[in-house]
C-alpha positions in Angstrom: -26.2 -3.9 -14.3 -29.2 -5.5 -16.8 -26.5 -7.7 -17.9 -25.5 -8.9 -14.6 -29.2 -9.4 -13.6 -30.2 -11.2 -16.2 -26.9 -13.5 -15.9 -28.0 -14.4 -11.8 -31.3 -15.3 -13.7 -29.6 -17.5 -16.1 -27.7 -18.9 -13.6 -30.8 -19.4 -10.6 -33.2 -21.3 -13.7 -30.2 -23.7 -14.3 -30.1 -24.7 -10.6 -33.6 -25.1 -10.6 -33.6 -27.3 -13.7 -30.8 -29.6 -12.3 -32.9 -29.5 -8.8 -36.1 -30.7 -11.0 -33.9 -33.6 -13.0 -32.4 -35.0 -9.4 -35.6 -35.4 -7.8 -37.9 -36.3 -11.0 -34.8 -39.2 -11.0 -36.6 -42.9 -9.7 -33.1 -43.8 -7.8 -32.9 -41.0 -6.4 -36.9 -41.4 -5.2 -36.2 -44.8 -4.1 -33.3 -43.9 -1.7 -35.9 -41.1 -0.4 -37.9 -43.4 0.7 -36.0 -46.0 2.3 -34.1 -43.3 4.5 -36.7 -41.1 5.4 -35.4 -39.9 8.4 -32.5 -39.0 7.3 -33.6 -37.1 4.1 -36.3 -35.3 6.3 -32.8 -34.2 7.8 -31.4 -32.5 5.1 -35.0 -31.7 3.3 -35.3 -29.4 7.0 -31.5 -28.5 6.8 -32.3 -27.0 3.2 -35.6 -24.9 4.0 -35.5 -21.2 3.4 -38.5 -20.9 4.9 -37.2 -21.5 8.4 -33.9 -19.9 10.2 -33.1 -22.7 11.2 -33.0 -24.4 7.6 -31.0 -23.0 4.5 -30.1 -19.5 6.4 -28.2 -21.4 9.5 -26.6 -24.1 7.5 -24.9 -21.3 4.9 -24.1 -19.4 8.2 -22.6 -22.2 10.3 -21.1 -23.6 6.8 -19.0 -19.9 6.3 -18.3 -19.8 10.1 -16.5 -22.9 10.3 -14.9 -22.2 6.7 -13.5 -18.9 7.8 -13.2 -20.3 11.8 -10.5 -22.7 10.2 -8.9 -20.8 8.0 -8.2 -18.3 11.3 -6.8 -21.5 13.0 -4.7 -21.8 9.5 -3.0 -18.2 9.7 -2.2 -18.4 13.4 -0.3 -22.0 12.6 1.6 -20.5 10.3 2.1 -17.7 12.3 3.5 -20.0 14.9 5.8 -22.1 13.1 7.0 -19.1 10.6 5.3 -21.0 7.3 5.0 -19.6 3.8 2.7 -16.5 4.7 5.0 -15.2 7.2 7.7 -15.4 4.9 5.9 -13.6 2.7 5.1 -10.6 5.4 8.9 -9.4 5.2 9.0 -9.1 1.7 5.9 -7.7 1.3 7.0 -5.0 3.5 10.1 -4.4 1.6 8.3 -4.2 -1.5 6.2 -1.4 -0.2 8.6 0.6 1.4 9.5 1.3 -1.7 6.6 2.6 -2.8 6.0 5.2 0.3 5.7 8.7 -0.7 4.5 12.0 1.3 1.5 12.4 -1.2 0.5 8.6 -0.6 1.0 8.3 3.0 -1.6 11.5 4.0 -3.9 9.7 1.5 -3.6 6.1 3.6 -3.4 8.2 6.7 -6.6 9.3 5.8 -8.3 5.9 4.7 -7.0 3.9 7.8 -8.6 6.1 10.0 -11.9 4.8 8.8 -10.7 1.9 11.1 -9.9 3.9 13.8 -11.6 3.0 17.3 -13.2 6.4 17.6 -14.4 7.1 13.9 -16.2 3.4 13.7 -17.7 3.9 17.3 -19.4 7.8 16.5 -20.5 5.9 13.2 -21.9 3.0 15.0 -23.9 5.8 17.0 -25.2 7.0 14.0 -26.1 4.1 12.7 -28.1 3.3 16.0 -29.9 6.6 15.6 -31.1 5.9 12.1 -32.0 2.7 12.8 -34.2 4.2 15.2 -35.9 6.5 13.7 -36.4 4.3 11.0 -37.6 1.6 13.6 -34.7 -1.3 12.4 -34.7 -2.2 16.6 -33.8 -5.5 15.1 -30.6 -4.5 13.8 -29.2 -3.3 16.8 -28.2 -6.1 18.9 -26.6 -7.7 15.9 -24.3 -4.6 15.0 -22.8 -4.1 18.7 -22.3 -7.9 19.0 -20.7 -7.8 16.1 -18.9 -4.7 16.8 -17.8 -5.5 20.7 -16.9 -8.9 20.1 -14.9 -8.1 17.2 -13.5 -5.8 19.7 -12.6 -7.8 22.5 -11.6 -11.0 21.2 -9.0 -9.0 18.8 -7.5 -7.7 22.1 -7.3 -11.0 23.4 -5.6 -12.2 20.4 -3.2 -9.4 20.4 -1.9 -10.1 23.8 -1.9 -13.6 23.3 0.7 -13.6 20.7 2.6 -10.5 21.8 3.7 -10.0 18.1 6.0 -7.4 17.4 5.1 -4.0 14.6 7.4 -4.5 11.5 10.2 -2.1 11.7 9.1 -0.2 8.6 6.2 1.4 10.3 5.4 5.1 9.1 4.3 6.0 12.8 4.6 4.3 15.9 1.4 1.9 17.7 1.2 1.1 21.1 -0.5 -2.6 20.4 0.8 -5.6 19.5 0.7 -6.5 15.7 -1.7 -9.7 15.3 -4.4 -9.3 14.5 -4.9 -6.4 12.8 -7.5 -4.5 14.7 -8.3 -2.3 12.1 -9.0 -5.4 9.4 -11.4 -6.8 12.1 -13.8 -4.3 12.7 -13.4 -3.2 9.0 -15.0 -6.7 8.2 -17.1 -6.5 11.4 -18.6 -2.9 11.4 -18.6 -2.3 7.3 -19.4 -5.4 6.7 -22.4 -5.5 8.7 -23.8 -1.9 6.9 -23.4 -3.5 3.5 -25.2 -6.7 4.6 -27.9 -4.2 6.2 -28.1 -2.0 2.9 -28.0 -5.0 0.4 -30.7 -6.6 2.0 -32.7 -3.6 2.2 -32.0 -1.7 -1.3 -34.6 -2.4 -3.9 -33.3 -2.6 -7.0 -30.3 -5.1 -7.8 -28.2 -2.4 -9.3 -28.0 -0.3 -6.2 -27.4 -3.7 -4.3 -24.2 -4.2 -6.1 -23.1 -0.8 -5.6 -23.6 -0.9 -2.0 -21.8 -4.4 -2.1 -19.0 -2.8 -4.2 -18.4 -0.1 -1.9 -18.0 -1.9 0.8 -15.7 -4.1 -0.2 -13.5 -1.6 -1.8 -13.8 0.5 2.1 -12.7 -3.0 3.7 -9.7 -3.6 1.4 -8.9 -0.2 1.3 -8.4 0.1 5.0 -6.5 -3.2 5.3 -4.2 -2.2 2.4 -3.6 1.1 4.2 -2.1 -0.5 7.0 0.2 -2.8 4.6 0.9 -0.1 2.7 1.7 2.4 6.0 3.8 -0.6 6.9 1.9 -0.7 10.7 0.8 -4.6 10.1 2.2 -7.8 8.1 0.1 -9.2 5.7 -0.7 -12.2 7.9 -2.4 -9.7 10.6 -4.2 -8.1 8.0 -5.4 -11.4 6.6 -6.0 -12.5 10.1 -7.6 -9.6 10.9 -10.0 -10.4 8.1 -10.8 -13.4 9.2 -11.6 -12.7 13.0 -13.6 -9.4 11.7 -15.9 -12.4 9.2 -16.3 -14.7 12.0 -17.7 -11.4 14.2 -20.0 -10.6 11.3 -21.2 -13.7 10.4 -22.9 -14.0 14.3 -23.8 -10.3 13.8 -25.5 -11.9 11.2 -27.1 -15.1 12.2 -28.3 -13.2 15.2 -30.4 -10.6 13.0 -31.3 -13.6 10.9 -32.5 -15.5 14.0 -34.8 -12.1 15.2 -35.7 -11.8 11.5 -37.5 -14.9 11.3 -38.5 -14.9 14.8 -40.5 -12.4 15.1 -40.9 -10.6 11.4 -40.4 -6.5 11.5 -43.3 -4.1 10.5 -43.2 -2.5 7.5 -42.6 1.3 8.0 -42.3 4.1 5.5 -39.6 6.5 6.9 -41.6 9.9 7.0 -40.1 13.2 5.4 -38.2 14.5 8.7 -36.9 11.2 9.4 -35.1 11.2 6.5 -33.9 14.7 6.9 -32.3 13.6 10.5 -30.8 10.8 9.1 -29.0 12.5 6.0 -27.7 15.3 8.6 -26.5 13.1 10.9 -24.6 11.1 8.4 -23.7 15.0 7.0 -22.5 15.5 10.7 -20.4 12.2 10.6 -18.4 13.3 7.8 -17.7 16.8 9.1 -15.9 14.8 12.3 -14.5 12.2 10.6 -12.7 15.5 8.0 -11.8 17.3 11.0 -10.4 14.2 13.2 -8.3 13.3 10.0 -7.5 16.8 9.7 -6.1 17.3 12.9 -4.6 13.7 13.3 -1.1 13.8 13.6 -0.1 10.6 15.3 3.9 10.2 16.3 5.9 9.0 13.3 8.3 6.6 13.9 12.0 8.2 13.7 14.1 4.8 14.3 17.6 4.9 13.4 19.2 2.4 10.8 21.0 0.3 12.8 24.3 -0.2 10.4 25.1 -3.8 10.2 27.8 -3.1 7.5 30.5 -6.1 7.0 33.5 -5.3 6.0 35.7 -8.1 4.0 38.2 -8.7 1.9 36.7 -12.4 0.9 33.7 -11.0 -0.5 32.5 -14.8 -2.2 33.9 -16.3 1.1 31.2 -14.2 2.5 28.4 -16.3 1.1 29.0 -19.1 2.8 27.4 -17.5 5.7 23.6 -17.9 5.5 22.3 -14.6 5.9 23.3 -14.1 2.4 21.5 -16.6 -0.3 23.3 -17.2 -3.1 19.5 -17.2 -5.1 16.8 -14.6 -5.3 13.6 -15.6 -3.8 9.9 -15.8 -4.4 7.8 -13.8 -2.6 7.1 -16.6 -0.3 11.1 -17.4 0.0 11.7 -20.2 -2.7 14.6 -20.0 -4.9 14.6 -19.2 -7.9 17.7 -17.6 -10.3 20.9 -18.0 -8.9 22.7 -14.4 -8.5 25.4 -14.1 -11.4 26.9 -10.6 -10.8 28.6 -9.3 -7.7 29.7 -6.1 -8.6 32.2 -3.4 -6.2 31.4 0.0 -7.3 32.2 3.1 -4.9 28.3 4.2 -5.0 24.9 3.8 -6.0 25.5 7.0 -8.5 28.5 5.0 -9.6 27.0 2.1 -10.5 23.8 3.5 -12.5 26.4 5.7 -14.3 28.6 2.7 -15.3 25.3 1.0 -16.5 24.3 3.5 -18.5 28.1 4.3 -20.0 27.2 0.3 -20.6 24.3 1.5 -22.6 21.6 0.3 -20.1 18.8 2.8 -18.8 17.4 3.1 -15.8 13.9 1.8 -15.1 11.5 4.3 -13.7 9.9 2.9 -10.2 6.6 1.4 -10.9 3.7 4.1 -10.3 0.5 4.6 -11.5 1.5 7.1 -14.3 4.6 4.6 -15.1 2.4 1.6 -14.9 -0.1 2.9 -17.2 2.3 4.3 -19.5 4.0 0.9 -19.7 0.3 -1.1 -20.6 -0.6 1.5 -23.3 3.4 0.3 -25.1 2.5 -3.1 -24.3 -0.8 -2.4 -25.5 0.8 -0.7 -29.0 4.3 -2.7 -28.9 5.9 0.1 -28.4 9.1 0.7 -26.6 9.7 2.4 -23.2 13.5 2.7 -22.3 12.9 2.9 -19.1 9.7 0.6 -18.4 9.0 -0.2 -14.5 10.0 -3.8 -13.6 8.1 -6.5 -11.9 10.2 -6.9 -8.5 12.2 -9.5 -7.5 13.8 -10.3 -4.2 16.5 -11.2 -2.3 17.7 -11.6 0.9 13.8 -10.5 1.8 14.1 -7.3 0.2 13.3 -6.0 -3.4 15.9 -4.9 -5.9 17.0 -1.3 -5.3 18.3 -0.6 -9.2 16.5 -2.5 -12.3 18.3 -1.5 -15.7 17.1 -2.6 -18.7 18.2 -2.2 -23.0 16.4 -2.3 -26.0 16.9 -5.7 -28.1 16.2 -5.5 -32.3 12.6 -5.8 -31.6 12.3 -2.4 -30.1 9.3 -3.0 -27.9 8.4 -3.6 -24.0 7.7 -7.4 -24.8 11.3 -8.5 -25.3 13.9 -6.3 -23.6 17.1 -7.2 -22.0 16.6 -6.7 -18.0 19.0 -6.6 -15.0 18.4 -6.0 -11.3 20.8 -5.2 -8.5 20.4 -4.9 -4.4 22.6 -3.3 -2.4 24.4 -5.6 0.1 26.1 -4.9 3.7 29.3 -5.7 2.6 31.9 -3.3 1.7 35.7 -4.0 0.6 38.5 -2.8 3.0 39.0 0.6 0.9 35.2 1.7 1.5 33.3 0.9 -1.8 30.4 -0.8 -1.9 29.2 -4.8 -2.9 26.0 -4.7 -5.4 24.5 -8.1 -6.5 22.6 -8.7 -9.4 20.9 -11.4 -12.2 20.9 -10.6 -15.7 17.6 -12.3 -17.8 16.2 -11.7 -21.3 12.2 -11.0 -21.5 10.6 -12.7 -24.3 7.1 -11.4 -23.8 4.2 -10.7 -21.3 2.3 -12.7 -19.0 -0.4 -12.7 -17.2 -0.6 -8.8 -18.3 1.2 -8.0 -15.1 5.0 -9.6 -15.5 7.6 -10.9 -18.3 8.2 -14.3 -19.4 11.9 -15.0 -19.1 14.2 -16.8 -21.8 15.3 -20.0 -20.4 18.8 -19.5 -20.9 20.0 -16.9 -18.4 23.4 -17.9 -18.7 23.6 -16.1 -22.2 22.0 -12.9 -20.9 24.7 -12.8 -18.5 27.5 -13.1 -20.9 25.6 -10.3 -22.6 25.5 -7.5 -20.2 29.3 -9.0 -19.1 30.5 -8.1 -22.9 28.4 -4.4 -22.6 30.5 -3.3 -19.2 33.8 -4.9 -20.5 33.1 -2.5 -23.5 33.2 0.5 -21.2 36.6 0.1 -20.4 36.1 1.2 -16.8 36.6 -3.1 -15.4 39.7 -2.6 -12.8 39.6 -6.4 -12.2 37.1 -9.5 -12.5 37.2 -13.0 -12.3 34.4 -16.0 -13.2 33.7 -18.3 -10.5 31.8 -21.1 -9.9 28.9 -19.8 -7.7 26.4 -22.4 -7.3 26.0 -26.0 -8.7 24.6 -26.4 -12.1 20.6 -25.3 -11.7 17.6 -26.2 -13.8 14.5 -24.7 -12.4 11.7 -21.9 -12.3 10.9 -18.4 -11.3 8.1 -17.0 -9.3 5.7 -17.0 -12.7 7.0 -20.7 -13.3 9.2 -19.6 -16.2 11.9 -22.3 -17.1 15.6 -21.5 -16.5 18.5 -23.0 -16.9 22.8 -22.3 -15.3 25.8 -23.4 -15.4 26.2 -21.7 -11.7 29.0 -19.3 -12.7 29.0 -15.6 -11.5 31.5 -12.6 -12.6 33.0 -10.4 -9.3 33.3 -7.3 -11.2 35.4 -4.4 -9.5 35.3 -0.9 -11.7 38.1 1.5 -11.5 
């Protein structure tokens, strides 16, 4: 925390340095002078001493920041641009994480959003304020609060956007915005503004500021992650919550400088009612989450399964890209498998008769495991893989083998998805990409070696060596490609793909 103090320091006597140059310069002084009205403007506009100088422009400057960027998500919301086709993806991609362990955890956290935790907190938080005479802060936090409140119902009916179909329990609101972002931004938002402006020393101001942010994220990711909301209500959600908090906050700014707030020293008892009733919060909150079992959502998979004895013929209809995708939906590598395998047991047990293991899903403990390798250049057989999509949805089966190096950095990498098609005698059509990592990027994914074409001849020549091909055939897929990935590695095809059917 000294460190980071002294940094703000650093930073605060360089602005004050470049602040003393400007004005000590004579053209600057002379162009003072022959506009003085319009200096005096922004001289006023600039004063901390007054609300309505430096405190209202940074306010009205972050309100009509964050007011456009709301206008932003519900255009692209409207005319289905990059974000929202990042929402189905994203909510692929996390399906796959869901577990029973981590869904009673992010039940738990997204009920610090719910309506009836954050209003018997608010309550509390008008008690304290009370008793420690803060009447100032109470308009600002149920402005903030209600408004949030109402203009996010307003939103949600104007839109009338439908829950993604991946939800872990059902909600009887419409999906934009997130209700629970808002007042996450609006309510927790306001209590860290409240306790960093308040909190003495500068280290306990950063932890209040740290915690709150972590809460708000937390609960926003929670709904991502329980798959209730897109990303785009989430991020929307955000952005309504801000604009809520930053009038919560102008308005306690406004009675702030109005009319300053005496000092008081909270006495003894005070502070005694005020830790039990935050004790007291948390005993409801525990037993509410405790006893919360909200109706999970039991849909049926619809089956949409194709059955065809063309299976490239089917690729010419556009459901199914012939390219995975970005997260966003941009192409990238062109598929260069399709395989026909009677099941998904049959395939990971041809691939690993091919000599290929199976990577572990990513969690924390695989995650971790795979940094400290990386870390050590070590190997990992079965290292997680950074996911790649198609068709919207991640890859179900990543396979990977060990090159000469014998390390995470440079491995030999395959993913499959499973596809609705299935041949006339019931087995099932897997598509895949075959790539060749060459090191690590970004500490987070795998650079790619440009020529994928030679990868693909490689794990080609590994299930040939099996003996268990029935039949295959190399076909011209897609036109000759130069381009990039998602990281913006280089790649290069010829467009061919192998249809690979195993005895």
């Amino acid at each position: 925390m000294k460190f980071i103090s002294s940094f703000f320091v650093f930073l605060k006597s360089i602005a004050v340095s470049i602040k003393e140059a400007i004005f000590a310069n004579q053209e600057i002084k002379k162009k003072v002078n022959a506009h003085p009205n319009f200096f005096g403007f922004l001289r006023n506009r600039f004063d901390k001493n007054k609300f309505s100088g430096l405190p209202l422009t940074l306010l009205g400057i972050a309100f009509i920041y964050a007011l456009s960027l709301f206008f932003g998500v519900i255009e692209d919301i409207v005319t289905t641009d990059q974000i929202v086709m990042a929402d189905k993806r994203v909510e692929n991609l996390l399906l796959v994480f869901r577990n029973a362990r981590l869904n009673k955890i992010f039940l738990w956290i997204t009920l610090l959003g719910n309506a009836k935790i954050v209003a018997s907190s608010a309550v509390v938080a008008t008690i304290i304020f009370l008793l420690w005479k803060k009447k100032n802060y109470l308009l600002p936090l149920w402005v903030a609060i209600i408004g949030s409140g109402i203009f996010g119902f307003i939103s949600k009916l104007a839109f009338h956007r439908q829950r993604p179909e991946s939800a872990f329990y059902i909600e009887d609101s419409f999906s934009f915005p997130s209700g629970h972002a808002t007042i996450a931004v609006a309510f927790y938002g306001f209590i860290t503004y409240i306790l960093f402006r308040n909190l003495k020393k500068f280290g306990n101001k950063i932890s209040a500021l740290f915690i709150g942010i972590i809460i708000i994220l937390s609960i926003g990711f929670s709904r991502l992650y329980l798959g209730v909301h897109f990303l785009s209500d989430v991020w929307g959600g955000y952005l309504l919550g801000l604009l809520w908090l930053i009038i919560g906050i102008s308005i306690l700014e406004w009675l702030q400088y109005r009319k300053s707030a005496p000092l008081f020293n909270p006495t003894r008892k005070n502070k005694i009612i005020s830790i039990f009733l935050i004790i007291a919060e948390l005993i409801f909150y525990i037993n509410f989450a405790s006893r919360w079992n909200p109706l999970l959502n039991a849909r049926e998979e619809t089956s949409n399964e194709i059955i065809t004895a063309d299976i490239l013929g089917e690729f010419n209809n556009k459901k199914l890209t012939r390219f995975t995708e970005t997260i966003i939906g941009e192409n990238q590598e062109p598929l260069n498998f399709i395989i026909i395998a009677a099941n998904d047991s049959s395939l990971i047990n041809i691939m690993e008769s091919a000599g290929w293991h199976l990577a572990d899903n990513p969690t924390f403990y695989s995650v971790a495991k795979l940094a400290k390798a990386a870390f050590l250049n070590r190997n990992y057989l079965a290292a997680p893989m950074t996911p790649s999509f198609w068709n919207a949805k991640a890859h179900n089966f990543g396979f990977e083998k060990s090159t000469t190096a014998q390390n995470v950095r440079e491995r030999h990498h395959a993913r499959f998805w499973r596809t609705q098609l299935k041949t006339l005698d019931g087995a099932n059509v897997y598509v895949g990409t075959a790539s060749l990592d060459i090191g690590i990027k970004w500490f987070i994914t795998q650079k790619i070696k440009p020529d994928i074409d030679t990868e693909r001849e490689f794990l080609f020549s590994d299930l040939e060596n099996t003996g268990l091909i029935s039949n295959f055939q190399k076909e011209k897929f897609v036109e000759p490609t130069f381009g990039k990935n998602f990281s913006g590695d280089q790649f290069f095809t010829d467009g061919e793909i192998y249809l690979i059917i195993f005895k």
